[in-house]
N, C-alpha and C positions, 0 to 999 in steps of 0.2 A: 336662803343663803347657806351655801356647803363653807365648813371649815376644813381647814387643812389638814387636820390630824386622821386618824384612822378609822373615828366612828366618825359617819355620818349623821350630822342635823340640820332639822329645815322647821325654822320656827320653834315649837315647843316640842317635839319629836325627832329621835331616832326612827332611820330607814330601815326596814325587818330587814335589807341585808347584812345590815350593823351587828346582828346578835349571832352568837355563839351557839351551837347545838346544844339543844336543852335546855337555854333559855327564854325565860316565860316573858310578854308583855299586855298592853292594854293598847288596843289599837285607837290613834287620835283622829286620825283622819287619812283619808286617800286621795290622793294627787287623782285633779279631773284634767292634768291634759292629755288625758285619752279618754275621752268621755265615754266613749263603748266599754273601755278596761273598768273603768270606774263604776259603771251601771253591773259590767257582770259579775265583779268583786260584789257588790252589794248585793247582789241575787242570792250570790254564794253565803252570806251571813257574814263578811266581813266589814264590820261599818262599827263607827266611834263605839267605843264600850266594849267592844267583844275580845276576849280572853285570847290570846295566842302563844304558842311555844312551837318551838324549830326544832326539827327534830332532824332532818339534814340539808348538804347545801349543796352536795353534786352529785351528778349534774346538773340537777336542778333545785330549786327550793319546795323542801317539804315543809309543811307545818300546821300543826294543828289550831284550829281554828273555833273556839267551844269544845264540838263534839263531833267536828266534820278534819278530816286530816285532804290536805289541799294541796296538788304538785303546780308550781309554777316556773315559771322560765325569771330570771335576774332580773330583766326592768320590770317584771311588774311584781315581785318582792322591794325594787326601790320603791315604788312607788305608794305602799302602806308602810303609813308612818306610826310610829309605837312610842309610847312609855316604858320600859324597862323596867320588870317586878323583880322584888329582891329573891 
């Protein structure tokens, strides 16, 4: 369920395209309705637990991901969902 306001959330998570350059999260989970997306995200080391910070957002999304820095295209930055670290 998306709310109206500027960040987005879905369930217990902010969308990694919610975050601001330079900030850090804790990844909760990735949206399986791309199940291919979903499978290569996890190959890449992005799956519940793992460290992430954004480091930019255009053209596309950068962010580092542990110890792996990861370019992605907008829907499939919606689509890993984060906890927000202070």
């Amino acid at each position: 369920m998306l709310s109206g306001s500027s960040v987005s959330t879905f369930e217990h998570g902010r969308r990694l395209v919610s975050l601001g350059v330079g900030e850090r999260g804790v990844v909760v989970r990735v949206l399986r309705d791309n199940p291919a997306r979903a499978e290569r995200l996890k190959a890449l080391g992005v799956t519940p637990g793992a460290r992430v910070r954004l480091l930019q957002r255009f053209p596309g999304f950068v962010f580092e991901c542990d110890q792996t820095e990861l370019a992605v295209e907008p829907s499939v930055a919606r689509a890993i969902l984060i906890e927000e670290l202070g």
